[in-house]
C-alpha positions in Angstrom: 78.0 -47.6 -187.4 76.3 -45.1 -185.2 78.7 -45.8 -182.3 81.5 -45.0 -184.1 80.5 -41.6 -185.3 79.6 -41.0 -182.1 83.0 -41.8 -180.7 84.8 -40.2 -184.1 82.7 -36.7 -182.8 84.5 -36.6 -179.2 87.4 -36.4 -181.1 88.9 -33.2 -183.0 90.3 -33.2 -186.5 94.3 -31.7 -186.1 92.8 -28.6 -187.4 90.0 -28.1 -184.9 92.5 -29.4 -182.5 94.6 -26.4 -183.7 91.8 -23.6 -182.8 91.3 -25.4 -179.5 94.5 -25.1 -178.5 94.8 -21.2 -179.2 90.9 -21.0 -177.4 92.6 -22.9 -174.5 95.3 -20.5 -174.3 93.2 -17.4 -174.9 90.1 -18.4 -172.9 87.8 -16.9 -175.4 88.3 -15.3 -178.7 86.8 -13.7 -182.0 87.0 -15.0 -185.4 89.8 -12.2 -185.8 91.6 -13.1 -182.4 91.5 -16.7 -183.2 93.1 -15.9 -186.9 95.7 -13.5 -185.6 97.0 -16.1 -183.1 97.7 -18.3 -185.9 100.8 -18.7 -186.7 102.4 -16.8 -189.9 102.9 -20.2 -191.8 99.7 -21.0 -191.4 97.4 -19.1 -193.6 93.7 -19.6 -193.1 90.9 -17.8 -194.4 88.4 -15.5 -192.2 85.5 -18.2 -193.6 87.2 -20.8 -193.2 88.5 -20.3 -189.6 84.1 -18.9 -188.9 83.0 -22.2 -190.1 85.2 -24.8 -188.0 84.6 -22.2 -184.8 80.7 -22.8 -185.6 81.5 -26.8 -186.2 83.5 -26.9 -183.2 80.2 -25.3 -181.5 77.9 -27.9 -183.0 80.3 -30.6 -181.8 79.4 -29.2 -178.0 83.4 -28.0 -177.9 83.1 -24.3 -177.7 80.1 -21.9 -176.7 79.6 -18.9 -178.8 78.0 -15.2 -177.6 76.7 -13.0 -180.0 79.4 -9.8 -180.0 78.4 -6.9 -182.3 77.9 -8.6 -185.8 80.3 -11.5 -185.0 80.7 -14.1 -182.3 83.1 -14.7 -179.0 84.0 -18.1 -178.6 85.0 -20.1 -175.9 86.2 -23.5 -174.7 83.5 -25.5 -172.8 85.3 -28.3 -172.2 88.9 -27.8 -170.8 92.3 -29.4 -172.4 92.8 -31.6 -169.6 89.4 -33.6 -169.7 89.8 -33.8 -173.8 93.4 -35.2 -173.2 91.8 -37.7 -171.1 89.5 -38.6 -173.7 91.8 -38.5 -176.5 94.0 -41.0 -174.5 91.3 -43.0 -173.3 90.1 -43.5 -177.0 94.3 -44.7 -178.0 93.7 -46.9 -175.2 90.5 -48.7 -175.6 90.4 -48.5 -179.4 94.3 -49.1 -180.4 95.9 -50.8 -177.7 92.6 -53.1 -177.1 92.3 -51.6 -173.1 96.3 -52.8 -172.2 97.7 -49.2 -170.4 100.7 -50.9 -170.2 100.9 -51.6 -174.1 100.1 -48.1 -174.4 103.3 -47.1 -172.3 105.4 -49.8 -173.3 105.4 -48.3 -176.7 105.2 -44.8 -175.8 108.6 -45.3 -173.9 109.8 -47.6 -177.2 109.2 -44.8 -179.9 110.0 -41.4 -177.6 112.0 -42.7 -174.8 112.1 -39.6 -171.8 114.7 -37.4 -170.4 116.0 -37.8 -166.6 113.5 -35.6 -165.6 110.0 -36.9 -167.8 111.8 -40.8 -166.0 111.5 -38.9 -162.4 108.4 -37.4 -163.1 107.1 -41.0 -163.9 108.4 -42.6 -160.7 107.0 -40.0 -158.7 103.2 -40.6 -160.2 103.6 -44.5 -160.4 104.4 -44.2 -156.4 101.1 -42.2 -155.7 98.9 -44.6 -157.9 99.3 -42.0 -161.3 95.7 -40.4 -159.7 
């Protein structure tokens, strides 16, 4: 059981994955900054948005610096390696470690443009390192 949290924690929730992705873009960020960079549809509370920034710390995704009576957060691990995780966990724990299952139905349920198929050739030529 203990494995399995542990592998559930290296992932974020969509919300979390949501403030990551505005901490990504803004590099670091208040409470406030975080909130105002949400989008209009997407109403959270000031508590609310505190509390998953201070989960997200706990997790070991974001550092925080003390700033007045508030905090600064930001990203201490970069999109790139968490996409690497994220796809690593689909891989080992959905497609049973087959990267070609993984693609196979990746190219089955979204298909690419001309450009993404290019793109693909081009990486597949160079080993996709």
């Amino acid at each position: 059981m203990k494995d399995k949290a542990n592998k559930k924690s290296n992932l974020l929730t969509p919300t979390e994955l949501e403030l990551m992705r505005i901490l990504w873009q803004l590099e670091t960020a208040t409470v406030h900054e975080v909130l105002d960079a949400l989008p209009p549809e997407r109403p959270l509370a000031y508590t609310s948005v505190s509390t998953m920034l201070r989960v997200l710390e706990q997790k070991g995704f974001v550092a925080a610096v003390k700033e007045g009576r508030g905090h600064r957060y930001s990203p201490v691990l970069d999109r790139a390696t968490y996409e690497g995780r994220s796809v690593q966990h689909l891989l080992n724990e959905v497609f049973e470690d087959a990267p070609l299952a993984l693609v196979s139905r990746l190219l089955e349920t979204r298909g690419l443009s001309e450009a993404e198929r290019d793109a693909l050739k081009k990486l597949l030529e160079v080993g996709g390192n």
